[in-house]
C-alpha positions as CSV (number, residue, x, y, z in Angstrom):
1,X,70.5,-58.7,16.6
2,X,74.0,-57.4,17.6
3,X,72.8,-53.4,17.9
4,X,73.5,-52.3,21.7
5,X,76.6,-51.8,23.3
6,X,78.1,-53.9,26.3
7,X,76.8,-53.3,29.5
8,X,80.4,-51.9,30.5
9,X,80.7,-49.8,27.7
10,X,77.6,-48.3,27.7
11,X,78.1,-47.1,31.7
12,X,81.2,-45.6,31.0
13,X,79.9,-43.6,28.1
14,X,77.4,-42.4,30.2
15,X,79.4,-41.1,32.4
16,X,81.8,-39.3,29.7
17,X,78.4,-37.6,28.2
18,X,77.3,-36.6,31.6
19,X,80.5,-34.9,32.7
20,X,81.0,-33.8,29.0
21,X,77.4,-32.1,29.7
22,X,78.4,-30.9,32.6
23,X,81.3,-29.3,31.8
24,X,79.9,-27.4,29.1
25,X,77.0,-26.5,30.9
26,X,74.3,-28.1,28.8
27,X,71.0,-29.3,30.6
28,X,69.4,-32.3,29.8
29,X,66.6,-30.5,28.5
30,X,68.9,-29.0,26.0
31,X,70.7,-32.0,24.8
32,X,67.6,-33.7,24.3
33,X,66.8,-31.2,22.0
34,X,69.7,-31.1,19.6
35,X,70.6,-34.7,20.0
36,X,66.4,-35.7,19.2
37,X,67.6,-38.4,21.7
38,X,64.2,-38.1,24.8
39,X,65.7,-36.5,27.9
40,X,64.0,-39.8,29.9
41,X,67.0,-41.6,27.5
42,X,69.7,-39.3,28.2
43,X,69.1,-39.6,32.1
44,X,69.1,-43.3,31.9
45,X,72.5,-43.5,29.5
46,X,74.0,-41.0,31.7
47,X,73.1,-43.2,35.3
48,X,74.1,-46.2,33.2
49,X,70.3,-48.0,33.2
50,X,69.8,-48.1,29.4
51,X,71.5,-49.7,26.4
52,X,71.4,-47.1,23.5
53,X,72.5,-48.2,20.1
54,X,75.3,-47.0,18.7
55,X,73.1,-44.6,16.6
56,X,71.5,-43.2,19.7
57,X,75.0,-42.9,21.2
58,X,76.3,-41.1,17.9
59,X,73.5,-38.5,18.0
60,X,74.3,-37.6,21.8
61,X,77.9,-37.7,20.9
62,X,77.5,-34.8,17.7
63,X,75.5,-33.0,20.1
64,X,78.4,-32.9,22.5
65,X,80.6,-31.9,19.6
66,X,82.4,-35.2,19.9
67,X,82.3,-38.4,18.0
68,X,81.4,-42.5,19.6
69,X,85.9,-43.3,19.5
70,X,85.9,-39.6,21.5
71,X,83.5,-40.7,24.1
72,X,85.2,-44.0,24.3
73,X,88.4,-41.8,24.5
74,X,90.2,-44.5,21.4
75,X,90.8,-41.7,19.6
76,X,94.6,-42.3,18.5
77,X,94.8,-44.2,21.9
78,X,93.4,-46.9,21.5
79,X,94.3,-50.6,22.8
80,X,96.1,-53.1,20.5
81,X,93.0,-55.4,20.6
82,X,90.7,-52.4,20.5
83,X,87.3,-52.1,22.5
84,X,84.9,-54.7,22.9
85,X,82.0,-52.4,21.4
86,X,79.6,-55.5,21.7
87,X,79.3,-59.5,22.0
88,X,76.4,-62.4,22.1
89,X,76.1,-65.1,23.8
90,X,76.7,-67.0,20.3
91,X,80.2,-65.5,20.7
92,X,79.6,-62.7,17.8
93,X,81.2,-59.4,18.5
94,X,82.6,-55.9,17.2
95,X,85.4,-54.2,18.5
96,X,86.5,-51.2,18.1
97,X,89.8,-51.4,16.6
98,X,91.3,-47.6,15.7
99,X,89.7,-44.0,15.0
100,X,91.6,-40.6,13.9
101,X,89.5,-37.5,13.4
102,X,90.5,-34.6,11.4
103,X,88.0,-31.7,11.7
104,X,85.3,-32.9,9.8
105,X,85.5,-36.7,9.4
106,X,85.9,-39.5,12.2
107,X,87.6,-42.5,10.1
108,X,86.9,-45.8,12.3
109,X,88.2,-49.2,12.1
110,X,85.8,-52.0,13.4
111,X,86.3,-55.3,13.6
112,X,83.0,-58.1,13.4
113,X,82.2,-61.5,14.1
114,X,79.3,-62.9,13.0
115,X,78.2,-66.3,13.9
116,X,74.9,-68.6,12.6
117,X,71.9,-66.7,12.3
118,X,73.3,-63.5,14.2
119,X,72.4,-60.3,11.8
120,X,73.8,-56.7,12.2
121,X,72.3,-53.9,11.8
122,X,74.3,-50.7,10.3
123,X,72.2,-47.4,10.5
124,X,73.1,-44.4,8.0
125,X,74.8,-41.7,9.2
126,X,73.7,-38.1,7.8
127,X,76.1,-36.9,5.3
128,X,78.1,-39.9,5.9
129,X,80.1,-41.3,2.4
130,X,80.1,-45.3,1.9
131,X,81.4,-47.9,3.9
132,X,83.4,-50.4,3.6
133,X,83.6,-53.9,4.8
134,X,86.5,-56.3,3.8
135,X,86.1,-60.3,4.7
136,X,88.6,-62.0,6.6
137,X,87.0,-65.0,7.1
138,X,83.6,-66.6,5.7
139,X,80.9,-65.1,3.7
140,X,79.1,-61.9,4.2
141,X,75.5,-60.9,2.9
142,X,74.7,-57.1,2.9
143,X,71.2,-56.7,2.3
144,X,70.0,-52.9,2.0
145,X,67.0,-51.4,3.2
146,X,65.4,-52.0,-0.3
147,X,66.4,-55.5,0.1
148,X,68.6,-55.7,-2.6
149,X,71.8,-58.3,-1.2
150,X,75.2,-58.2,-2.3
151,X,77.4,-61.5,-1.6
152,X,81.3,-60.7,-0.2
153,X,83.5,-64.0,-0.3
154,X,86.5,-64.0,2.0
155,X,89.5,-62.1,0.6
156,X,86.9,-59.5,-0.8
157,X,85.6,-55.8,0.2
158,X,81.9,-54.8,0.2
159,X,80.5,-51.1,0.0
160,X,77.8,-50.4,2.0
161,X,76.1,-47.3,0.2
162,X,75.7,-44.2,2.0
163,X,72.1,-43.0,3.4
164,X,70.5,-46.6,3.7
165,X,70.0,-48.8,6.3
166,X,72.0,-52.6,5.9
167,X,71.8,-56.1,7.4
168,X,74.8,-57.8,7.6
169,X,74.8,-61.3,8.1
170,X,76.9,-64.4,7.7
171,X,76.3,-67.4,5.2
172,X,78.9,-69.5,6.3
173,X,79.2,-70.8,10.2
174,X,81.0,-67.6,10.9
175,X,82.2,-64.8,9.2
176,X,84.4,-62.1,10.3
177,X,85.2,-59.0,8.6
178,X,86.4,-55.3,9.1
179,X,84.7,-52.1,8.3
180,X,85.7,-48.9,7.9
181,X,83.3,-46.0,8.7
182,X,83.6,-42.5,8.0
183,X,81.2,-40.5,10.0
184,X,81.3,-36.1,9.6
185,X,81.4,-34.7,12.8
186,X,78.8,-32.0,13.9
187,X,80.1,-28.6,13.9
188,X,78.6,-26.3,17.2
């Protein structure tokens, strides 16, 4: 399973949401409570000793009033090759490739590589529309959380439906594709 972030990454996003914290004068006690992320968590993110999802990271992120690409700080300044978000010893990975935000909406750009048996998970986002993931190489199985499956061939863009929970996984040696996520931001 390809859910938690590299070790790097996740240290230096727990430093961001501390001083973000900090700065706005939030207590830990209080972030736990609008995030729903445990305040046991958000200490060990913030000293860099745990490995939160993404989703986890998201949640803490709205809380701040920021998005994942603003903690990362890729917004609009991001690096040609983007952010290794995440890699596997079978050499899958996501990067990070691009995010703009506009008010309400954070539009990402991801890039995946999937290899063998390696499945990712994609977690809904409240409020969020659908996804999108277009195949640049391989074959790509989206199975939903009612385990319905939808087959994307290479050259070809999947949806992945708002509100429900996917697998994605490869059926050819490797597959790599790109997905675009549109996630609303919170509004303090």
């Amino acid at each position: 399973m390809t859910d938690k972030l590299n070790p790097g990454v996740a240290r230096d996003i727990g430093r961001r949401i501390r001083a973000l914290r900090e700065a706005s004068g939030v207590s830990l006690s209080r972030l736990a409570q609008v995030s729903d992320v445990s305040r046991r968590m958000l200490t060990q993110i913030e000293l860099g000793q745990a490995n939160p999802s993404i989703g986890t990271v998201d949640k803490v992120a709205a809380a701040l009033g920021t998005t994942f690409p603003g903690l990362l700080g890729v917004v609009d300044h991001a690096p040609p090759s983007g952010v290794e978000i995440w890699s596997t010893p079978d050499d899958s990975w996501a990067y990070l490739l691009r995010a703009v935000e506009t008010r309400d909406l954070s539009v990402e750009l991801w890039r995946l590589r999937l290899v063998g048996e390696e499945t990712h998970r994609v977690t809904p986002s409240a409020g969020a529309p659908d996804s999108l993931i277009h195949v640049l190489e391989g074959r790509v199985r989206i199975t939903g959380d009612d385990d319905r499956a939808a087959d994307v061939a290479e050259g070809h863009t999947g949806t992945l439906a708002a509100g429900t929970e996917h697998r994605l996984a490869a059926l050819t040696p490797v597959a790599a594709f790109l997905r675009v996520v549109m996630v609303p931001r919170a509004h303090p």
